[in-house]
N, C-alpha and C positions, 0 to 999 in steps of 0.2 A: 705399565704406566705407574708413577708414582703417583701413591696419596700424598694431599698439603702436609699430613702429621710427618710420612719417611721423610720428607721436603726437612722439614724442620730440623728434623733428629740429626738427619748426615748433617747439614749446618752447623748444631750445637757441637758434635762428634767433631768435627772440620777446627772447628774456633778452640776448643778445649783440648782437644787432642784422647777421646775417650774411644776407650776401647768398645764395640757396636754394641754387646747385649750384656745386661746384667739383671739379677734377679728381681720381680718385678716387688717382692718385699722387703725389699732394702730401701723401699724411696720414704721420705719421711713420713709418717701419718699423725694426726695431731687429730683428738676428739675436741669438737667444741661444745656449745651448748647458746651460741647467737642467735637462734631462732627460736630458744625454749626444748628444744629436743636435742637429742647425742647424736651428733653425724660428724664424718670426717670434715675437715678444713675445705678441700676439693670439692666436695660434693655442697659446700652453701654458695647458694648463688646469690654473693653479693660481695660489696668490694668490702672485704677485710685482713688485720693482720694480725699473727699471732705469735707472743713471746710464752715461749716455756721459762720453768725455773731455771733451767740450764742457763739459757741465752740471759736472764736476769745475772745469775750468776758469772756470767763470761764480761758481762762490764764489771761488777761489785757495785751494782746498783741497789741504794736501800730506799728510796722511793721513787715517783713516777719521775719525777726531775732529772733524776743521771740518765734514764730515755730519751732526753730527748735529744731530738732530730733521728733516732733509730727505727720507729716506725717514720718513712715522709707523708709530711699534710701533717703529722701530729705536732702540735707545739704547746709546749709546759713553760712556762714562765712563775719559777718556786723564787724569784728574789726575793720575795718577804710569803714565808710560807705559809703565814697565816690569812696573808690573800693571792692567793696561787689563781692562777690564770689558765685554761687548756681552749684549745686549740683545733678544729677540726677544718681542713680542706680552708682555711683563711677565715672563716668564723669563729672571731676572739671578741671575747665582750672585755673587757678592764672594767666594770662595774665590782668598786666593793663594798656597796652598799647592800640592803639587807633587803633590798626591796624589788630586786630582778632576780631573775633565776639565771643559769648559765645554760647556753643552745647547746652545750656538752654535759652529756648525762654521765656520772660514774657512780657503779654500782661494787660496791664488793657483796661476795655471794647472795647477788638479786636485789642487795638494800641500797635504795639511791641515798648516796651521802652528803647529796646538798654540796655550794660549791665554795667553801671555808674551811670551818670548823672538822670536817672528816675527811677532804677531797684530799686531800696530798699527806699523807700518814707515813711510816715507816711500814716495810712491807713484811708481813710475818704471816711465814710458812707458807709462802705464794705456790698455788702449784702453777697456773698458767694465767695472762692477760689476752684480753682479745678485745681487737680495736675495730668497731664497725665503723663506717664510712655513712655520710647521709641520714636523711631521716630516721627514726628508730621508735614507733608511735604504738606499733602494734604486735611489742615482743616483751618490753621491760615494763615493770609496773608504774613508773611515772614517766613524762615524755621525753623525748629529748631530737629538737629540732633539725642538731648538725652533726649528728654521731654520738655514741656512746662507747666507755672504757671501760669494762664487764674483767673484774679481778675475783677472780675463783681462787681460795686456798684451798690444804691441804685440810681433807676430813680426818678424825681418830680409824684406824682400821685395827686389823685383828690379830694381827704379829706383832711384840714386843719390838720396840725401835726407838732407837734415840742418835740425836747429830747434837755438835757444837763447832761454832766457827768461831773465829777470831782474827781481826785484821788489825793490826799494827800499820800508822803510815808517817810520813810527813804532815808537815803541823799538829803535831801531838794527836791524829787519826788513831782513835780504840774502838769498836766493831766488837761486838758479843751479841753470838745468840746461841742460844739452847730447847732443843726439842725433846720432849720424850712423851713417846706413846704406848701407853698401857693399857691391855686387854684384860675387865676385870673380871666380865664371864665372856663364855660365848656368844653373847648377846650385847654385849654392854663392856665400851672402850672410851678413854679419857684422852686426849693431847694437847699438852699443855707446850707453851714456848714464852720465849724471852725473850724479848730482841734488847737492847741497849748498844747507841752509835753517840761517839762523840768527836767533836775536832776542839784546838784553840784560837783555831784562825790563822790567816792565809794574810795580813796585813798591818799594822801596828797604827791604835791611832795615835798620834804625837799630841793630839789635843790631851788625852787624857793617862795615855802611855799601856793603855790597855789593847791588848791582840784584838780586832774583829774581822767576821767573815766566817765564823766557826760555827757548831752546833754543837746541840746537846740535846737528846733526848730519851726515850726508853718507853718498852711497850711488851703487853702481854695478851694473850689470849687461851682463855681454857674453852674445851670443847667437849662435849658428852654426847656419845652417840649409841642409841638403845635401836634394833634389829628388834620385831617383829616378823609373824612367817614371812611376810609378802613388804612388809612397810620398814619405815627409816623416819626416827627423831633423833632429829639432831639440836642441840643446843649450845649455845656459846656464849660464853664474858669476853668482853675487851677492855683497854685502859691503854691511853697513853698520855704522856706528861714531858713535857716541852717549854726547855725555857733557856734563851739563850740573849745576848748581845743582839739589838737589830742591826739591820743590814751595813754595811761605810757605803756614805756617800761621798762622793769625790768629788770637789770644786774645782770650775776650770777655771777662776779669775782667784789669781792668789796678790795681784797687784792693789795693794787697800787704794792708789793714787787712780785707778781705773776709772770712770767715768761711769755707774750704771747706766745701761742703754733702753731706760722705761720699758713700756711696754711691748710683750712680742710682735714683731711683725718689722723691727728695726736694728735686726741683725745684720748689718750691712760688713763688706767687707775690711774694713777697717778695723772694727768692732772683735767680729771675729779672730782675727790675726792675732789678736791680744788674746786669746784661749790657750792655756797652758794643756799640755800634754798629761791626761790624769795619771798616766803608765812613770811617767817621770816628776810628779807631783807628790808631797808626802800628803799622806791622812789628816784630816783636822777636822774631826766634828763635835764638837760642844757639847754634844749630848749624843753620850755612845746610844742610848735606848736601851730595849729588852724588847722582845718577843718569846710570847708563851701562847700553850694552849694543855690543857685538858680536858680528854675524850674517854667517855663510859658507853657504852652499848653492849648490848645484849638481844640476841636473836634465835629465834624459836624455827625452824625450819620441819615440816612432815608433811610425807610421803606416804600413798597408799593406795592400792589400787580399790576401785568403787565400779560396780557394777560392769563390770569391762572395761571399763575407763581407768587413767589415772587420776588423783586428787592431791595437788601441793598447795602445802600454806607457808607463805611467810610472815612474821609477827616479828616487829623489833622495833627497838628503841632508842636512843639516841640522845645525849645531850654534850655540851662541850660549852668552855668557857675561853674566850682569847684573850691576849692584850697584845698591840706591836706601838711602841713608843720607839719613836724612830729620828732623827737629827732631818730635816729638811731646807735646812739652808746649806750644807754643803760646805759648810767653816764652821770658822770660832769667832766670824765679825760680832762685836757686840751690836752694831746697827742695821742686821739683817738677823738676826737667830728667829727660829723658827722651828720649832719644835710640834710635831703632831700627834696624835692617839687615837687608835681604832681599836675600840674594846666590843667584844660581844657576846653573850651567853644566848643557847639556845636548847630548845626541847621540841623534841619529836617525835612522831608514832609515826609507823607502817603496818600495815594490812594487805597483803593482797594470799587471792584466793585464786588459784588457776585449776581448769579441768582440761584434761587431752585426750586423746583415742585415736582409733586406727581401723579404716578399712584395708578394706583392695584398695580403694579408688579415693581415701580423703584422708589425710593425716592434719590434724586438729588440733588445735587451741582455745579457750574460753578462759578470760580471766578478769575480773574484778579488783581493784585498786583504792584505795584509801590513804592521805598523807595528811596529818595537821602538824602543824609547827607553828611556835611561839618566839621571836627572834627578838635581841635587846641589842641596841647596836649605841654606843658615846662616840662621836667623833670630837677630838680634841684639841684645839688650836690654841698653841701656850708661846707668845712674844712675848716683847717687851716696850717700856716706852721708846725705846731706844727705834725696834723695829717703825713703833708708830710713825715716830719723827720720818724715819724714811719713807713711808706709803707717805706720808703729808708731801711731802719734796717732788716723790714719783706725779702726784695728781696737781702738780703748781702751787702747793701753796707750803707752810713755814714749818721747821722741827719746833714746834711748839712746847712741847716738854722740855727740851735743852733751851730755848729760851727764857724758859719757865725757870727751869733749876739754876740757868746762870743769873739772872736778875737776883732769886734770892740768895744765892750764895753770895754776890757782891755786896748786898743789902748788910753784911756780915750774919746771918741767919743762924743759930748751931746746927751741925750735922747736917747741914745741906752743902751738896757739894757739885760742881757746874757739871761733873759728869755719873750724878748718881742714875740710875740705870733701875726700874721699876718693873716686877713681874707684869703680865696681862692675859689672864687664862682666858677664856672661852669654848663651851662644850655645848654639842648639840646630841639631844638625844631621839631616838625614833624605837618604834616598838612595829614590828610587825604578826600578824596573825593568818598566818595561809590555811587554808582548807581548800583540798583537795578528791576528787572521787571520780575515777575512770571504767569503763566497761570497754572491752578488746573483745576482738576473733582473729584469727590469721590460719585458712586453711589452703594445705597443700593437696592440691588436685587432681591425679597421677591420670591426664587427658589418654597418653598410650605408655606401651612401657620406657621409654627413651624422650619422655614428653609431660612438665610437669605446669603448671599454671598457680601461683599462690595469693590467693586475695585475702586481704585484710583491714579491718578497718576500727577505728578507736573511737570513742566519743567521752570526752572529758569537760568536766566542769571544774573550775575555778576559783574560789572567796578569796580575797587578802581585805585586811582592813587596817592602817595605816596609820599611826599616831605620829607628830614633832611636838617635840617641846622646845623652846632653844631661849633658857634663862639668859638673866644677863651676866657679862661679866663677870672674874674675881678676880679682884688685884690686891691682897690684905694692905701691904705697902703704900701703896699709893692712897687706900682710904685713912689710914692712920696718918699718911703725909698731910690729906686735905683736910683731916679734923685736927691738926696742932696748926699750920699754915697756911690752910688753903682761905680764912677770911680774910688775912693781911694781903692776901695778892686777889681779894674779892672770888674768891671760889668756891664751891662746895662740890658734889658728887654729881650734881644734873649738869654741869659745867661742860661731863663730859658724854661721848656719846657711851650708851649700855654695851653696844658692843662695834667692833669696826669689822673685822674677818665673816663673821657670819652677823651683818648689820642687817640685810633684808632677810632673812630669816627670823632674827629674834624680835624685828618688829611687825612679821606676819604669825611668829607663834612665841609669843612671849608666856604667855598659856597654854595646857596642850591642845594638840586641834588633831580632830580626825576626819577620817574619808573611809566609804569602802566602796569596791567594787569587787562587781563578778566577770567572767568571761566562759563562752562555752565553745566549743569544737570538736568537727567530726575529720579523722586523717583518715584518706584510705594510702594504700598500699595494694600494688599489682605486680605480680614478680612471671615474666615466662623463662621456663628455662629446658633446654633441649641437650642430648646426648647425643653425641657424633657416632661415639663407639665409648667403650668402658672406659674410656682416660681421656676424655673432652667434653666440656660441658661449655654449652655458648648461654648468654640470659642475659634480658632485659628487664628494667623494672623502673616505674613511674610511683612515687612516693611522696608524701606531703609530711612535714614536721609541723609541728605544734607548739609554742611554749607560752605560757602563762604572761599578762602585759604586767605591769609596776607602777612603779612610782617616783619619781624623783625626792630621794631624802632632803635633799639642801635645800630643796623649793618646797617652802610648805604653803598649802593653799590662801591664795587671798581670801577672808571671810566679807570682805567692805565690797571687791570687786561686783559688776551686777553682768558678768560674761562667764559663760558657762567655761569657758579657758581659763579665767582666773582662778575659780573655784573649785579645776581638775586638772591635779597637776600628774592626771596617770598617764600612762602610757600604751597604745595598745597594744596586741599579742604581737608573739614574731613567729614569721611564718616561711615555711623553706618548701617550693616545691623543686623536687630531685629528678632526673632522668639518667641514667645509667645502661651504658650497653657491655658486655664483658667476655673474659673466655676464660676458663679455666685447664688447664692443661698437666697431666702425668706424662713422662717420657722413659717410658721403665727400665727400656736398655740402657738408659742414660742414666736412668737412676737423678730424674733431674722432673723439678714440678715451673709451671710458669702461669703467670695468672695477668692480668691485665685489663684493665677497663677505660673506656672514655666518660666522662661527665658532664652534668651540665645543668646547675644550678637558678634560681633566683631565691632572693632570700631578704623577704618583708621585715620595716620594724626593727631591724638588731639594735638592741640595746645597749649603748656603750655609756663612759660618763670620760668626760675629757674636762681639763682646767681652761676655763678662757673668759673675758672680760664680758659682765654685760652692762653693768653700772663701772663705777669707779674700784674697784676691788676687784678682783679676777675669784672666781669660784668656783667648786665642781660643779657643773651641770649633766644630766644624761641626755646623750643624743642620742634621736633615734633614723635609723639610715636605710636606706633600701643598696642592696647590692647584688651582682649578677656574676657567675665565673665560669668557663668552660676549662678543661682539662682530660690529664692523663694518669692515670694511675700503674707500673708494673710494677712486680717483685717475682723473686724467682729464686732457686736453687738448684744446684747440681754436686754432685758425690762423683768429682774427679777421678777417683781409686778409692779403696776402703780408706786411705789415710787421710785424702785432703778432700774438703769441703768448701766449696764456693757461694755466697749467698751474697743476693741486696735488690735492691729497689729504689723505684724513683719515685716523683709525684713533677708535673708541671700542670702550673694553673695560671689561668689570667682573670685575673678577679678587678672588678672596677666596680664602680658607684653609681647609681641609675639617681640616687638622692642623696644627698647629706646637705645641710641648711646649718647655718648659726645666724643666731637674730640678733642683736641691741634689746636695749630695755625699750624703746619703742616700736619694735616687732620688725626692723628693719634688717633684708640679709646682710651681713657683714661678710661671708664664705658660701662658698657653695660650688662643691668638689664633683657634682651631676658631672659623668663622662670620665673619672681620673683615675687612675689604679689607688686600690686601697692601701697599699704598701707591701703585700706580700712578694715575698721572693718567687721568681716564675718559676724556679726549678728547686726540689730539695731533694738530697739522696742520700744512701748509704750504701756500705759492700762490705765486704770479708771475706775473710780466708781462714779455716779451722783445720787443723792439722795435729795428727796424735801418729804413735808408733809403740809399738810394744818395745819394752829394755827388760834386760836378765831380772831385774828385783824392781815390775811395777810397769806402768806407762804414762809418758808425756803426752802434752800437749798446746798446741799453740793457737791462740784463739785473737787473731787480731783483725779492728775493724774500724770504719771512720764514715763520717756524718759530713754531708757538705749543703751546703743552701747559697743559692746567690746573690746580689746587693739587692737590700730594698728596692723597692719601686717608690718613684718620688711622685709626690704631687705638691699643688701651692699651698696647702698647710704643712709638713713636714719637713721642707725638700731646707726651713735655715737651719734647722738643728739637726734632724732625724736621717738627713743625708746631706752632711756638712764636710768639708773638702778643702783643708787647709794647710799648710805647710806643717802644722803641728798636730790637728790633731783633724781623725776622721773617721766617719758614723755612717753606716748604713751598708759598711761595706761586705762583700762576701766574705761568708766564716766557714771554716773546716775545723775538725776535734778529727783524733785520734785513739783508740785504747786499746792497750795490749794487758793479755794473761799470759801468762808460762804456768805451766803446773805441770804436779807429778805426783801420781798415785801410785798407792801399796798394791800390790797385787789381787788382793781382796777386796781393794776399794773402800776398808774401811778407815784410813787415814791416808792424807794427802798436806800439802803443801804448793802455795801458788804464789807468783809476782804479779803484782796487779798496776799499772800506770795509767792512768789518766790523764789526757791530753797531753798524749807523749812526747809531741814536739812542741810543747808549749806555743801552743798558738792564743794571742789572746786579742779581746776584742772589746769595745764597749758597746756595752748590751744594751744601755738607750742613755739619751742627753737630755734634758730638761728640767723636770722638777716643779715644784711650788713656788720656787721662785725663777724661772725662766722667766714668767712676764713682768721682771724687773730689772732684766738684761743678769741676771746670777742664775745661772744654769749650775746642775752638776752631773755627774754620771755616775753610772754603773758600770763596772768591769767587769770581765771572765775572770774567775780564778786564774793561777796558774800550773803547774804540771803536780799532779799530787801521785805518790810512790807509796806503796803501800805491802805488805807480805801477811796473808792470809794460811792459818791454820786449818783445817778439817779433820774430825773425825769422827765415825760412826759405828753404830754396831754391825 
């Protein structure tokens, strides 16, 4: 009688066409370190995925962005990459304020990097990524509610080595990095690297006649690692420096005779119909922008073993500075420009302290956490009078300024003219202060030998303390207009209002004002997990996330209010309990591994911040939303012959809204999405096919692979723009990506040559609609790049 596993294999064997037995050490094995110890990939039981430098390599991916959609459930949204977005199982916060944390934790070597200023970097000397699924409370030293992305690089080792690559592509695409690792004694090795990646851009803007869509940046890291009998200190510099053109944004109304259609919610079909096609529209943004950032850290890492036990510390530090000045109206109209700014400096410290050990029957964890950070965040909103006139129009009433200026220009006034056009900045500033301090255990309980039980449990405390300031205006222009003419037309400076964009704001904090709170939490975590036979492992596991509550920046607290709501504009914690059942599976004659899990989620509090009206001015606000999802998790691989290699995976979820509310300035609902899919695509996946062959002088190979997710899911807030459906233009729809390598190595492997294509059938897409001024009926978008072609150098020692 056949076992379920034979059951399987002849299946697998039947569909693939593979010959019955192959060696059981050919199947891939990958070390991790997702639970704080080195085990194989197979042996953790829980839903994760894992990319080596290879597979980083086999796209010509230089940060987490060119990933995406290659692990599914993971989503990276780098369109302005100093507010980079991620993504786990459909928990995405868009908050880029300084005052939420993200329910995705990413760590490089152990150090949480916060979700800005170090979360999306250029990757250098990556040995492997590993992407947990779910809660993650009682393994990494700060929390992280809906998964963690754990990016381990390459340590100095003990052999003399050095690499350089180099990629050449379309739109001026230059790619440089340089490794070499030096062993100065037996004991004591240095590895230093360079990365530097640059483009010109993928699109021309005609406003200004400059390329945008490009990048530019450059990054280093030195490393020092000193061997004791038994122990390991390691220490590292890093640096990188980034500063490029911000994002194009693409206008869909290029007709100046168009009608704005006020406020969102009155997109009707008509309206639409007049939406030009961005794909077939040129560039025009008034203000190309800049986006930069520079990041220093340095990390102390040591090893050693203590009384039987192991003893690791980590110690690092952390600071970075941003700017993304960005074009947010989507043209060159003078009576809509809008221009914004999110600048931020920050500093950080980490501490954590872990001890582990080992019986028969317990394999152990204990560790101690500590995070404070100091975060400096200007948001800044820079019109015109010009823009003003138009809010005045949008809300009923008169362009006031162009009335202004045409009376005195008729008046015959000097240098006043009916359509002079007047700066109007406005900046908000906020300061935030986190303190942080957690205590962990998570131990592995070995119940028989084929039968493990893992409990773990965290308890964290929380300070953030909260400052706005939000001065008034600066217009220089306009004050020197109303001190030579503003008494002949009866006006001075109180004439007009301090500020109009952030108006409730600067007259709730025209001074700075502050708040603090605390919050505390205990996660546990329960993992069972059982062995079939040496190559199946089945497990269950119940988990709870954690992450810290906030604040809403735009809303600084009313001091006059006498309701404890007006005076607390925080937020509470967000809270994710997990359920997961799974299997993990080797199929060694097959030479082929498959894993698979079911899910099933609720997920308290998610912090998001969306644009929407509550007065007469539409503003950011953070909403906070309860959501619920069940789902599927596989991925799998098989070694068709030694030459070709099969791999990919899916993800299907159906994730919906159990809460989401928006109020009016009178506290009334205006939305309320209770019951409606949140918009994630139900299905996302990927696959491949890797292929190599030996040739007389060296060997090729073919590594090609693609990403596919299905249309959004609509509901009655997104379904006018976010899944919009018209003869010209349309959003929400299902997207595919492409990329192929060709390479060919020296026989020695240590030089090589590869083709690299990116989104090889140029498939493109608009990646979302809206904007800052959507609630003005002036929407614009974002596109996908299109097909970038590239030729990659290698060589090593």
């Amino acid at each position: 009688m056949k076992t379920h596993r034979t059951v399987i294999a002849a299946s697998l064997a039947a569909a693939f066409f593979v010959p019955p037995a192959w060696a059981a050490d050919e199947v891939q094995s990958v070390v991790v370190t997702a639970q704080s110890r080195k085990q194989l990939v197979q042996d953790v039981p829980m839903t994760m995925q894992v990319l080596t430098g290879k597979d980083i390599e086999a796209v010509g991916a230089k940060d987490l962005a060119d990933l995406n959609g290659y692990i599914p459930g993971l989503t990276v949204d780098a369109v302005e990459p100093t507010q980079p977005s991620f993504g786990i199982r459909g928990v995405q916060a868009g908050d880029f304020g300084i005052a939420t944390d993200s329910p995705v934790g990413i760590y490089v070597d152990g150090v949480y990097t916060g979700k800005t200023g170090g979360a999306l970097m250029n990757f250098i000397d990556v040995q492997r990524i590993e992407v947990v699924k779910g809660p993650q409370g009682t393994l990494f030293g700060r929390n992280s509610a809906a998964g963690a992305i754990s990016i381990t690089a390459n340590e100095p080792g003990k052999e003399v080595d050095a690499a350089a690559h180099v990629k050449l592509g379309r739109f001026g695409r230059a790619n440089a990095d340089v490794m070499l690792n030096l062993p100065i004694t037996d004991t004591f090795a240095t590895r230093i690297v360079v990365v530097r990646s640059g483009s010109e851009g993928w699109v021309e803007n005609t406003a200004t006649g400059k390329k945008s869509g490009g990048d530019k940046d450059w990054a280093t890291r030195v490393s020092l690692r000193k061997d004791f009998d038994a122990a390991k200190l390691v220490f590292s510099l890093e640096h990188e420096n980034m500063e490029q053109y911000g994002r194009p944004a693409f206008g869909v109304i290029k007709n100046p005779a168009l009608p704005l259609g006020g406020y969102r919610g009155v997109y009707d079909a008509a309206y639409t119909a007049n939406f030009v096609n961005p794909f077939d529209a040129p560039l025009a943004n008034d203000q190309p922008g800049s986006e930069g950032r520079e990041f220093d850290g340095a990390t102390l890492r040591f090893e050693t073993p203590l009384a039987g036990m192991t003893f690791n510390s980590i110690t690092a530090y952390r600071r970075f500075k941003t700017h993304n000045l960005t074009d947010n109206d989507g043209g060159a109209r003078a009576d809509l420009h809008l221009t914004t700014q999110d600048a931020k400096a920050a500093r950080s410290f980490q501490q954590e302290f872990k001890l582990s050990g080992k019986t028969d029957q317990l394999d152990w964890i204990a560790g101690v956490s500590f995070y404070h950070n100091n975060e400096h965040q200007d948001a800044g909103a820079y019109v015109t009078t010009g823009t003003l006139d138009t809010l005045s129009q949008f809300g009923g009433g008169d362009p006031n300024f162009a009335m202004l200026f045409g009376g005195l220009a008729a008046a015959g006034l000097p240098g006043i003219r009916p359509d002079s056009v007047f700066s109007w900045d406005e900046t908000h500033y906020s300061d935030v202060r986190t303190r942080s301090a957690s205590v962990y255990g998570d131990t592995i309980w070995h119940l028989t030998p084929q039968t493990n039980a893992t409990v773990g449990l965290r308890y964290t405390k929380d300070k953030k303390r909260m400052t706005w300031h939000v001065p008034g205006r600066v217009s220089p222009q306009l004050d020197d207009f109303l001190n030579r003419f503003g008494p002949l037309a009866g006006l001075n400076a109180a004439s007009f209002p301090s500020n109009v964009v952030f108006d409730t704001a600067a007259r709730l904090a025209a001074s700075p004002v502050s708040r603090e709170k605390d919050w505390t939490d205990f996660s546990p975590r329960l993992v069972l997990d059982h062995k079939l036979n040496k190559d199946t492992m089945l497990f269950t596991s119940l988990s709870r996330g954690y992450q810290a509550g906030g604040f809403n920046i735009f809303t600084p607290p009313n001091p006059a209010s006498t309701t404890r709501a007006g005076q607390d504009p925080s937020f509470e914690p967000e809270k994710m309990t997990n359920f997961e059942a799974g299997m993990k599976m080797v199929l060694p004659e097959l030479r082929a591994t498959i894993n698979a899990s079911l899910f099933a989620y609720k997920f308290k509090n998610l912090q998001d911040i969306q644009l929407y009206s509550v007065g007469a001015i539409p503003t950011y606000n953070v909403i906070s939303s309860d959501q619920k999802a069940h789902g599927l998790d596989v991925d799998g691989r098989i070694r068709v012959t030694p030459r070709v290699t099969l791999f990919g995976g899916f993800e299907y979820i159906n994730q919906t809204y159990t809460r989401y509310q928006r109020l009016d300035a009178a506290g009334h609902v205006t939305l309320d999405l209770g019951g409606q899919p949140v918009g994630t695509p139900r299905l996302t996946a990927m696959a491949g096919v890797n292929l190599n062959w030996e040739m007389a002088d060296g060997r090729a190979s073919v590594n090609f692979q693609g990403t596919h997710a299905t249309a959004s899911r609509c509901n009655s807030d997104n379904a006018d723009l976010s899944c919009l459906n018209t003869g010209k233009l349309k959003t929400g729809t299902a997207q595919s990506k492409f990329d192929l390598r060709v390479g060919w190595d020296s026989p020695s492997s240590r030089y090589g040559v590869a083709l690299i294509v990116n989104n090889v059938f140029d498939q493109r897409y608009i990646h979302s609609l809206g904007g800052q001024t959507e609630q003005y009926g002036a929407p614009y978008a974002y596109i996908t790049p299109p097909r970038a072609i590239g030729v990659e150098f290698r060589a090593s020692m």
